[in-house]
C-alpha positions in Angstrom: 94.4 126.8 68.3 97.1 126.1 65.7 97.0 126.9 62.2 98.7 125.1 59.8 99.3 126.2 56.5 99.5 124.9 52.5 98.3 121.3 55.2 98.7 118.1 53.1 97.6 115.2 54.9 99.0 111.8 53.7 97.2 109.8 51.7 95.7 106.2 52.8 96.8 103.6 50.5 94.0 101.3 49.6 96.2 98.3 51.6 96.5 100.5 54.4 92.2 101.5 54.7 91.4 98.8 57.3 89.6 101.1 59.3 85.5 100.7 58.8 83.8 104.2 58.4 80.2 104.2 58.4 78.5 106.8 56.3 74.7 107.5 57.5 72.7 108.6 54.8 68.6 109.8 55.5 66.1 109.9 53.0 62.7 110.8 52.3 61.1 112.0 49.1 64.2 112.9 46.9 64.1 110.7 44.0 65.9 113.2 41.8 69.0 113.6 44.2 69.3 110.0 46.2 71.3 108.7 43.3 74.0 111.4 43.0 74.4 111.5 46.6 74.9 107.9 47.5 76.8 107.6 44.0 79.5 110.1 45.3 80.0 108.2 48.6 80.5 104.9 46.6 83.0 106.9 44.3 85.4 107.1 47.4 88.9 107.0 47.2 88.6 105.3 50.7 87.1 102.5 49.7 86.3 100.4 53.3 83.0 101.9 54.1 79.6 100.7 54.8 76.9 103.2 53.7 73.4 102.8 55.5 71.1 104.5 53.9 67.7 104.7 55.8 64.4 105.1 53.6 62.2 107.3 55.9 58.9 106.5 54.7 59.3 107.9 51.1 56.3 108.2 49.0 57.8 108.4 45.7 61.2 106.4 44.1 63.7 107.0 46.9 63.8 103.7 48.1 63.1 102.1 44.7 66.2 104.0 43.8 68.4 103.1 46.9 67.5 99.3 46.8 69.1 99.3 42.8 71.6 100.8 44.4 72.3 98.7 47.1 72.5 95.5 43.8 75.2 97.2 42.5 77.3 97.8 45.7 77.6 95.5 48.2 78.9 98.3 50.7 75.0 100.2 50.5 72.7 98.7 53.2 69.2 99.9 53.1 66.7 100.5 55.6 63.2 101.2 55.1 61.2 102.2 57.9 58.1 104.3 58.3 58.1 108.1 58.0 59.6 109.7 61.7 61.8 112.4 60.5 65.4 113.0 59.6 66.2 112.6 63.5 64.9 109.4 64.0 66.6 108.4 60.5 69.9 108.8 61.5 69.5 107.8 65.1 68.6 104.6 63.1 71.3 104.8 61.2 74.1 105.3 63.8 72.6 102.4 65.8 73.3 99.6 62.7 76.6 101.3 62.2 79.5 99.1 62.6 82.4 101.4 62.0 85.0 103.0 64.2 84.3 106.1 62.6 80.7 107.7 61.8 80.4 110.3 59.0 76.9 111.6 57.9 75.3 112.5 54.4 72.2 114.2 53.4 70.6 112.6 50.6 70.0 115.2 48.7 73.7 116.6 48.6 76.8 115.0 48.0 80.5 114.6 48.5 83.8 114.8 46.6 86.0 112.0 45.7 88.4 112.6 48.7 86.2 113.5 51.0 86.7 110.9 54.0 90.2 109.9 52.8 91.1 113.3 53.2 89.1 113.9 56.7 90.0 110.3 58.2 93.6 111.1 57.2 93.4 114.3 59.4 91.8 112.9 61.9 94.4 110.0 62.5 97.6 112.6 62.0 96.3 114.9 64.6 95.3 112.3 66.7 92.0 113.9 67.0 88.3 113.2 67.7 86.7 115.1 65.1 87.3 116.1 61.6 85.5 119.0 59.8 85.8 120.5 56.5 84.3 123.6 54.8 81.4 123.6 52.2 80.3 124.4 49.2 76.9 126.2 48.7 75.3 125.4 45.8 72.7 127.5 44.6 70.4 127.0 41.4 72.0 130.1 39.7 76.0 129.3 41.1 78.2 127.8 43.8 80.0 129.6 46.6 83.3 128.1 47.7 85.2 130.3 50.3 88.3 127.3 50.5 91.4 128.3 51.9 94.5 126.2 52.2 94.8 125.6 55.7 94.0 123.6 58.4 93.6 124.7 62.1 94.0 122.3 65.2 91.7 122.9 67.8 92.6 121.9 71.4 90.2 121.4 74.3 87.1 123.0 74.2 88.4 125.8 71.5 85.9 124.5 68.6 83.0 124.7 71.1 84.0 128.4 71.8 84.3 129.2 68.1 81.0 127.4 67.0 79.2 129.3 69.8 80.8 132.3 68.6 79.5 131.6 65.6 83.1 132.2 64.1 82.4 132.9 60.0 86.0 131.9 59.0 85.2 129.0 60.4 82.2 126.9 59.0 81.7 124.8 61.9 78.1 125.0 62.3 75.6 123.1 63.8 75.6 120.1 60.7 76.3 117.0 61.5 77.6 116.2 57.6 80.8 118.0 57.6 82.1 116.4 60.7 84.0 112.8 60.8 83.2 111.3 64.2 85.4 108.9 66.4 82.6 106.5 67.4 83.5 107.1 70.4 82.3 110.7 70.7 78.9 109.7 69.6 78.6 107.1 72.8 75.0 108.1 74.5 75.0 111.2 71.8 71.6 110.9 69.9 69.4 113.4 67.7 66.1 114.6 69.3 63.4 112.2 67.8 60.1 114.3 66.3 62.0 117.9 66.2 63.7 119.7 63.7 67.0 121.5 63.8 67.7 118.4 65.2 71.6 119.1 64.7 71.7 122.3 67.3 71.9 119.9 70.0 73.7 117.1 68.5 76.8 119.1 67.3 77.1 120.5 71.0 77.1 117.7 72.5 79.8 116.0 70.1 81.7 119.4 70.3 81.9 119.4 74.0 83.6 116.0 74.0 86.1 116.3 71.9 89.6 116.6 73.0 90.9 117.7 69.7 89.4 119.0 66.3 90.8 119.1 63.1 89.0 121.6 60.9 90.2 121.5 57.1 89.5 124.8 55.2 88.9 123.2 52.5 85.6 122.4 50.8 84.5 118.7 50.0 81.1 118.4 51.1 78.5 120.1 48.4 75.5 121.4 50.4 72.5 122.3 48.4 71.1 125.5 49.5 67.9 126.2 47.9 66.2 123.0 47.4 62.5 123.4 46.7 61.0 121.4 50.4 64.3 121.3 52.1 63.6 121.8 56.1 66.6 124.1 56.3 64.8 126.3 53.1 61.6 126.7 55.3 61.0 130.4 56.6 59.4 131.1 60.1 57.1 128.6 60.8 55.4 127.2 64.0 58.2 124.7 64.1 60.6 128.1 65.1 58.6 128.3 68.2 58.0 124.3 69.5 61.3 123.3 68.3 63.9 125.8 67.1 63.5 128.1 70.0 63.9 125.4 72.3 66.4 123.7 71.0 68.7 127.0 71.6 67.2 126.7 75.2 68.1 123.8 75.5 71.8 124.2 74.4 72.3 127.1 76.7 71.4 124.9 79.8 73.9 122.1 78.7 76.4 124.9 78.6 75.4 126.3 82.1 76.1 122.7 82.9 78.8 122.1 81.4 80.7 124.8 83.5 80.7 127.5 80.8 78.7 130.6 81.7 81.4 132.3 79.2 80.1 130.2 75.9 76.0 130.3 77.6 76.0 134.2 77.7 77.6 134.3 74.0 75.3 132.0 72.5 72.5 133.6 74.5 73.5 137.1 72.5 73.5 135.6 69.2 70.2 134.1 70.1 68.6 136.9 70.8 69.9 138.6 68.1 68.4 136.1 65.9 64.8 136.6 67.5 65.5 140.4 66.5 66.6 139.2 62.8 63.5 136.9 62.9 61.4 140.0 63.9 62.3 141.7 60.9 62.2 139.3 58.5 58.5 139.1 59.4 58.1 142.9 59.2 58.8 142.3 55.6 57.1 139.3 54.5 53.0 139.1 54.7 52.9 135.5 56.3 49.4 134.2 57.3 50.7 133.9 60.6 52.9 136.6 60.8 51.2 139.0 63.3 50.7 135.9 66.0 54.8 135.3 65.3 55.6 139.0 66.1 53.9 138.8 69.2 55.3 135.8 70.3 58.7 136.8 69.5 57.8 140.3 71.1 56.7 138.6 74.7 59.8 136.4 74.5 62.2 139.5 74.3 60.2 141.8 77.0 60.1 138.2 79.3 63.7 137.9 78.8 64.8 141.5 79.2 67.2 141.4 82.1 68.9 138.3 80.7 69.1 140.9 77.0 70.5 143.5 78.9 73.1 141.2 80.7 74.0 139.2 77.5 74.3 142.1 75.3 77.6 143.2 77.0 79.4 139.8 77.0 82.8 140.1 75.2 81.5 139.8 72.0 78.8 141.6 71.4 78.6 144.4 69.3 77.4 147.8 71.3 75.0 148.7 68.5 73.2 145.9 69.3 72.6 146.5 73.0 71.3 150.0 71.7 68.7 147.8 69.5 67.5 145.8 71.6 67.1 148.5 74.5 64.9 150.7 71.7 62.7 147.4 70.9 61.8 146.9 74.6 61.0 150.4 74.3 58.7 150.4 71.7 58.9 147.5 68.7 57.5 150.0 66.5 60.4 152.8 66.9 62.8 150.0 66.5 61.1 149.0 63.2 61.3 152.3 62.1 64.9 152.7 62.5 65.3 149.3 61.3 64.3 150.2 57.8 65.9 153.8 58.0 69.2 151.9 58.3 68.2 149.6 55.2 67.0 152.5 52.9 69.5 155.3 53.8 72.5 154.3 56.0 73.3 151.4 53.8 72.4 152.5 50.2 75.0 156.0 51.8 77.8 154.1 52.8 77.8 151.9 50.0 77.6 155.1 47.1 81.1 156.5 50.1 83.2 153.2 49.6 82.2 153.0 45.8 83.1 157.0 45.3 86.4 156.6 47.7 87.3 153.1 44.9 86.8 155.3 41.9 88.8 158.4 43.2 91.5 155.8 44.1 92.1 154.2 41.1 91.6 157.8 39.3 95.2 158.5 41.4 96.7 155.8 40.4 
């Protein structure tokens, strides 16, 4: 890993832009988003893109909205097709694509000016496989932007390891929308038709090919977070259990495969930390199913328990944890109960230490 900082990559003169990028945009029932989103990828200061947009079956103006669109720039190709999920949209998508390089958008967010000039530039001065950029999150009440100007080169499999890691200074994540793809990379690489989360295993598999990542700490992509029907806004739900869940599975084989027991165990430990984070979050929220969730998320962790108990002291982990999860397999309840001690003592107390410690600082000063 190499970090670069105050990185400026060169700019792509509009003579120079004779390599096709094909932006892969699905959509299904967001009429009051589409046009922004495919608006800013028009607006591109790289202007040699095609941008195939697939309809998925929407039910209200989407595709109304997209064919307009599509009149007023020749470079927006639509498809419409009959509902089958954002999965099966893009896997569309990436099979009309034309372009050496493949770059996705959601429909409902959307992209600045310099987005893929910026990326595609990276990507070609690094000589690398994949670009990826940091986000905005944009919230109905404000936007959080944690930029910083700097760009690290990844070499090998490092960007694997850190999005395993599940590295915060790092927004790597498993999205497919803040990556640029060589075409290349994406050769036999599809998203799981019918299932959500479909990214988990798609963003592995890319990951895991690349030779060399470019990550730019800078935000261009403008990812809405609390969208009112967004998937990704959707608490627990029986879709955790037939398709989240084993989606994770699923990515710890392919790294048992791939000949890294390291990155399985790690990602194992943040998965079953999850389960325990998903455990309380249902502790706190009445759901109508709730009670049926805890139990299935309580046999999951007592079926696993010698794979907890091994995971739990990979290199990583935090020993706190290990000492959770041992008191769940104990008894769910005591955990519980310590659970919210923690949350309405141990916090609030810390938090009234570091405010007095500030105050009597600058009272010295």
């Amino acid at each position: 890993m190499r970090i670069i900082e105050h990185y400026q990559q060169a700019a792509i003169r509009e003579e120079n832009q004779t390599a096709l990028l094909s932006v892969i945009v699905a959509a299904y029932n967001i009429e009051a988003y589409i046009e922004r989103g495919i608006q800013s990828i028009c607006r591109q200061t790289y202007r040699n893109l095609e941008i195939i947009v697939v309809d998925d079956g929407s039910t209200d103006q989407t595709g109304a909205i997209c064919d307009r669109l599509m009149q007023e720039d020749n470079r927006v190709h639509v498809i419409h097709k009959a509902n089958g999920g954002p999965a099966e949209a893009r896997n569309v998508g990436i099979a009309q694509a034309k372009g050496q390089y493949i770059g996705f958008v959601d429909g409902d967010d959307w992209i600045d000016p310099d987005m893929y000039e910026k990326m595609l530039s990276a990507l070609l001065e690094q000589n690398a496989d994949i670009a990826i950029c940091r986000y905005r999150q944009v919230h109905k009440t404000h936007t959080e932007d944690a930029s910083v100007d700097r760009a690290i080169l990844f070499e090998d499999q490092e960007a694997l390891q850190y999005y395993v890691e599940e590295v915060e200074e790092f927004a790597i994540q498993n999205a497919a929308w803040n990556k640029l793809y060589r075409r290349e990379i994406l050769t036999d690489v599809s998203f799981p038709v019918g299932k959500w989360y479909e990214d988990i295993m798609f963003a592995t598999m890319a990951l895991s090919r690349a030779k060399r990542c470019i990550y730019l700490d800078t935000a261009y992509y403008n990812y809405i977070i609390d969208r009112e029907g967004s998937i990704m806004n959707t608490q627990i739900n029986p879709r955790t259990f037939t398709d989240q869940i084993p989606a994770y599975r699923e990515k710890t084989q392919f790294l048992v495969d791939l000949g890294r027991q390291d990155l399985a165990d790690i990602h194992d430990y943040f998965f079953y930390k999850r389960l325990l984070l998903f455990f309380n979050q249902l502790k706190e929220r009445k759901l109508p199913d709730g009670d049926e969730y805890l139990q299935k998320i309580t046999d999951i962790i007592h079926k696993d328990r010698e794979r907890i108990e091994l995971v739990f002291t990979c290199p990583v982990a935090d020993p706190r944890d290990l000492r959770k999860a041992k008191l769940f397999l104990k008894s769910p309840a005591r955990y519980w109960r310590k659970v919210k001690w923690e949350q309405s003592v141990v916090i609030p107390c810390k938090a009234a230490v570091k405010t007095m410690l500030r105050r009597i600082v600058r009272g010295s000063e």
